[in-house]
N, C-alpha and C positions, 0 to 999 in steps of 0.2 A: 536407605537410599544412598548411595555413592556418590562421590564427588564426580563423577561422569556425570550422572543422571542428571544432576541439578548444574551443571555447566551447558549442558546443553538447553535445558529447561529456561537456564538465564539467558542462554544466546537466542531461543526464539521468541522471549520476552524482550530483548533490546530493539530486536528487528521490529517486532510490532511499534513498539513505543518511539524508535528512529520514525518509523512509516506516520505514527498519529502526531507525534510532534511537529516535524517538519510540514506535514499536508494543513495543520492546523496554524501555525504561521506564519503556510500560506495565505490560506484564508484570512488571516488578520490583517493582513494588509492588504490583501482586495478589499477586504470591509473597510478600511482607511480611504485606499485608494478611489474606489468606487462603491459606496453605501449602499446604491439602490439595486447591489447585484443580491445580496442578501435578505432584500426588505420583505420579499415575500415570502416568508416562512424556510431562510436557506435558500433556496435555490431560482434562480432567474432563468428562463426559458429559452435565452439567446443562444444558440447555438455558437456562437464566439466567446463567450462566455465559458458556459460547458465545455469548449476545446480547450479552453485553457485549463480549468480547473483539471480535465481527461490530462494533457501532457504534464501538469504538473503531479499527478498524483503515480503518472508512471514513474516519471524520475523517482520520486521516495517512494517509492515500492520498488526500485530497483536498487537504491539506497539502502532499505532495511532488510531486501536479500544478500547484500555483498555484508552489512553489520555481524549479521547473523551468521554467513559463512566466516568472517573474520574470528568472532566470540566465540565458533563452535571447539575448536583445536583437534578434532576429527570431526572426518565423514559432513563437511562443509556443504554438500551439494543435500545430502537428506536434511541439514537443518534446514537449507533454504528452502527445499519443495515441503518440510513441513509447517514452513510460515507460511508459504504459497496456498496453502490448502487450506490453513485457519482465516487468511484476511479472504480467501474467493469463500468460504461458509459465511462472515461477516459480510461479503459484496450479498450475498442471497438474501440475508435478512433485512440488507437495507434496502436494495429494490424492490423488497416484498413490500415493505414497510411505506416506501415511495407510492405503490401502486402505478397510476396513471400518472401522476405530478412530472415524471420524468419522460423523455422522446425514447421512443423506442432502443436508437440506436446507442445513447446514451447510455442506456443501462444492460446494453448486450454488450456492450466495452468493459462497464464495470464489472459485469461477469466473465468477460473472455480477458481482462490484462493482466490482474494479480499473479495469478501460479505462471504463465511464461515469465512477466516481467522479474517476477523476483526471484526465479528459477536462474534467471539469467546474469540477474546481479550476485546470486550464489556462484556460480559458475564463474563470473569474471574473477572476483575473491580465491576460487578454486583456482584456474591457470596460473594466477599472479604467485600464489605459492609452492606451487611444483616447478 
C-alpha cells in the first residue's frame, strides 16, 4: 500500500473523528448545560432541542468535510464525498437503530445533510486552494 493510499485513508479518518469529536463536545455541554435533554435515553423530543443538536451537527459535518479536503493533498472533493458517504451509511444505522424514538423530520435531516454538508465543506477547502 502506498503513501497515497494511506494519506488519504488518514484524511478520511480525521474528517470522521473532526465530525465525532466536536459533535460529542457538543453534547457534553448540553448535558452540563441542560441535563434533562439527555435523560431519556440520549435524546429529548423537543423539537428545539433537535434543532439545535440538527445545526450543530451540520456545522462539524461541514468541519470534518473541509479537514478531510485539507488532509487529502489531492483530489480534496473525492475525499470529502467519500466521508459524506461513510457518515450518511452511519446516519442509516442510527435511524434504523432509533426506530420510532426519533420525529420523522428529524431523521430524514439526519439522512438528507451529511454527504451535501460535507461535500460542501470539501469543496470550500477545494476553492480556498486553487
Amino acid at each position: 500500500m502506498g503513501l497515497g493510499v494511506l494519506r488519504s485513508v488518514a484524511a478520511v479518518i480525521a474528517g470522521s473523528v473532526t465530525i465525532g469529536v466536536t459533535a460529542l463536545g457538543a453534547d457534553t455541554i448540553l448535558r452540563k448545560v441542560a441535563p434533562a435533554v439527555f435523560a431519556s435515553g440520549g435524546q429529548d423530543g423537543s423539537p428545539w432541542v433537535l434543532f439545535l443538536i440538527l445545526i450543530y451537527s451540520v456545522v462539524f459535518s461541514g468541519l470534518g468535510g473541509f479537514v478531510s479536503a485539507l488532509l487529502s493533498g489531492r483530489s480534496p472533493m473525492k475525499h470529502a464525498i467519500a466521508l459524506g458517504i461513510l457518515q450518511t451509511i452511519g446516519s442509516i444505522a442510527a435511524v434504523y437503530q432509533a426506530g420510532d424514538a426519533l420525529p420523522r423530520w428529524y431523521a430524514a435531516a439526519v439522512l438528507i445533510f451529511p454527504l451535501p454538508v460535507i461535500s460542501l465543506g470539501g469543496f470550500l477547502r477545494a476553492r480556498k486552494k486553487s
